[in-house]
N, C-alpha and C positions, 0 to 999 in steps of 0.2 A: 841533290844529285847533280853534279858535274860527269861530263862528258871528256871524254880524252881529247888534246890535242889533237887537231888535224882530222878527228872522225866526222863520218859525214852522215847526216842524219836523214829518213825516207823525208820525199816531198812531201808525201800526202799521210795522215795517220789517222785511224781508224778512232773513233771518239762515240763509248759506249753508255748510254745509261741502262741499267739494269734493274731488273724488279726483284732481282736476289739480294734482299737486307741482312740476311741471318747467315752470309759465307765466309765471315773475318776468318784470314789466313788458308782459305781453300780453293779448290783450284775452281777455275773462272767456269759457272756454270753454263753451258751450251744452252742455247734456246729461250732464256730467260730474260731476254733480251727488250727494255719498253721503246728505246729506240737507237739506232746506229746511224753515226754519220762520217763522210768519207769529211774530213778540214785538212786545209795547206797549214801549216807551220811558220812561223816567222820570231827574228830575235824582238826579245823586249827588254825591260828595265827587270833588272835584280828581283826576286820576291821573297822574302822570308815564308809566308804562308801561301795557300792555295787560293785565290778567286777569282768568280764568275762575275759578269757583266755582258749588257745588252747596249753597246754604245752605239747603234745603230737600230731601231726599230717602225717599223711601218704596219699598217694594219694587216698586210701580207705575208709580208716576212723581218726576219731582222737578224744580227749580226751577235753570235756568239763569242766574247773572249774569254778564254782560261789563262790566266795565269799564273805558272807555276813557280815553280823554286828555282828555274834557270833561263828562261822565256817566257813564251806563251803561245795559244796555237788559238789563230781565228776564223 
């Protein structure tokens, strides 16, 4: 998925896991929600596929990246 020219994309974006396995192609189930988090957005390297990484972890906390098909958001 490419982005247009000059378009400017939210700071912040909403980053869902959900306990609805069985909704391919239906609309995004309300309340099913196992956990939500507000992540800032930033550019990365190119991705052909989608992954997940923990390049930052401690016994507390640790640092999710996604990266997608055009970025990645941390």
């Amino acid at each position: 998925m490419r982005r247009p020219a000059g378009r400017l994309r939210p700071d912040e974006w909403t980053l869902i896991f959900s306990r609805a396995h069985d909704v391919f192609r239906e609309p995004y189930p309300e309340g099913r929600d196992a956990l939500r988090l507000q992540v800032r957005p930033r550019e990365g390297p190119h991705m052909e596929t989608m992954a997940f990484s923990f390049p930052l972890a401690t016994r507390d906390s640790a640092e999710l990246e996604l990266q997608a098909l055009d970025g990645s958001a941390g």
